[in-house]
N, C-alpha and C positions, 0 to 999 in steps of 0.2 A: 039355901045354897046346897048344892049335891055333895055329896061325901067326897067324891074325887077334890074337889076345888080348893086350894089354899085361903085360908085366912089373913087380912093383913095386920100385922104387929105393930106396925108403926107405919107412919104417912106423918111425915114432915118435911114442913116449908123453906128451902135453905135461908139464908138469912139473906142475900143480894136475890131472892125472888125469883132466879130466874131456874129454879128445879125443883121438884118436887121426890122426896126421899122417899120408897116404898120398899118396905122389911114384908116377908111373909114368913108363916110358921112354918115352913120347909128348909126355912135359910135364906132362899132366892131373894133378893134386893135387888135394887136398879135405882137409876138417878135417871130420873125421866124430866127433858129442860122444858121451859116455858112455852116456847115456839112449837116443839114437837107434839106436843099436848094441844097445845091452840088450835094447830091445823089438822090434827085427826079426833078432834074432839067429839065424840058419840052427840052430839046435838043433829036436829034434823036440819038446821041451817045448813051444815057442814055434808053429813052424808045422805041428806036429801030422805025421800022416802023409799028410794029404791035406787039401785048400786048405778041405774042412766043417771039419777039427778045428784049424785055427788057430785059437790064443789070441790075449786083446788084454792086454796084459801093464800093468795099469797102476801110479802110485804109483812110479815110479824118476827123478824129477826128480832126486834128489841121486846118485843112483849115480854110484860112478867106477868107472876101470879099474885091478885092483889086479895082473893081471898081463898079458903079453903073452907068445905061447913059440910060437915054431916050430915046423911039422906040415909035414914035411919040406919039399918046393920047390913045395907048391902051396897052403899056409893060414898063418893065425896062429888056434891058439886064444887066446881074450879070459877071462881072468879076472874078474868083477867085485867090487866090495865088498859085494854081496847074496851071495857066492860062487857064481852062476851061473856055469857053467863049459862047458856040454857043447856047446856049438856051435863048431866049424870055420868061419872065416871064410875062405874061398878067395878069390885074388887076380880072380878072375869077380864072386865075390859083394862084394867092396869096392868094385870099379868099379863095378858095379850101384848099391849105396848111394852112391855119391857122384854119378853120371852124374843118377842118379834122386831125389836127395833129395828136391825140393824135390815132388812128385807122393807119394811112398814115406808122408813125414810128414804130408803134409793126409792121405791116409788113414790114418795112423794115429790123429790129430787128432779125423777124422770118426767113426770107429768108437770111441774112448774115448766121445764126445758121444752116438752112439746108444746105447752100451750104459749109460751114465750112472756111468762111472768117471772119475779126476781122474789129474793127473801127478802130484800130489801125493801122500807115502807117508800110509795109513791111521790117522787116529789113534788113538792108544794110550791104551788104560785107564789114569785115573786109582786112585792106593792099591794097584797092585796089587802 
């Protein structure tokens, strides 16, 4: 990790699953929710391998976090209840999502709106 970069203090799970708490040793904390995590989640599912092939992930308003696990001294992988798993959340990239939220989510907002998908999950076949 480079000298400029914050370390984080704490990363805990709220207890209804749906946030994840990040302290760094500057002060800076942030409450980063479930869903916002889900859908910009550093996995290549999600942002592809290059900025054409990112996905807009929609439909995880109820998602929580069903685990949290250590990726030696520089991630936490995030488990979710959709069981999306494969993204490393590096202590880079959590500051980023918290520093940036509030820019990160109107675009994510915006791009749900052009592609004409919902945060809401898909509804399901009746009878089936």
């Amino acid at each position: 990790m480079a000298a400029n970069e914050n370390w984080p203090t704490e990363i805990r799970l709220k207890r209804d699953r749906r946030s994840l708490h990040v302290r760094f040793d500057d002060g800076a904390e942030f409450d980063l929710p479930a869903e916002y995590l889900r859908v910009l989640s550093p996995s290549a599912e999600v942002q592809g391998h290059s900025p054409e092939q990112r996905q807009t992930v929609a439909g995880k308003v109820d998602v929580t976090i069903a685990a949290v696990d250590p990726v030696g001294n520089y991630a936490v992988r995030l488990t979710f209840s959709d069981r999306h798993d494969s993204g490393l959340f590096s202590w880079t990239y959590l500051r980023k999502l918290g520093t940036e939220r509030d820019a990160l989510w109107a675009g994510y907002l915006g791009d749900l709106e052009a592609k004409g998908l919902s945060r809401a999950p898909a509804a399901r076949g009746k009878g089936l």
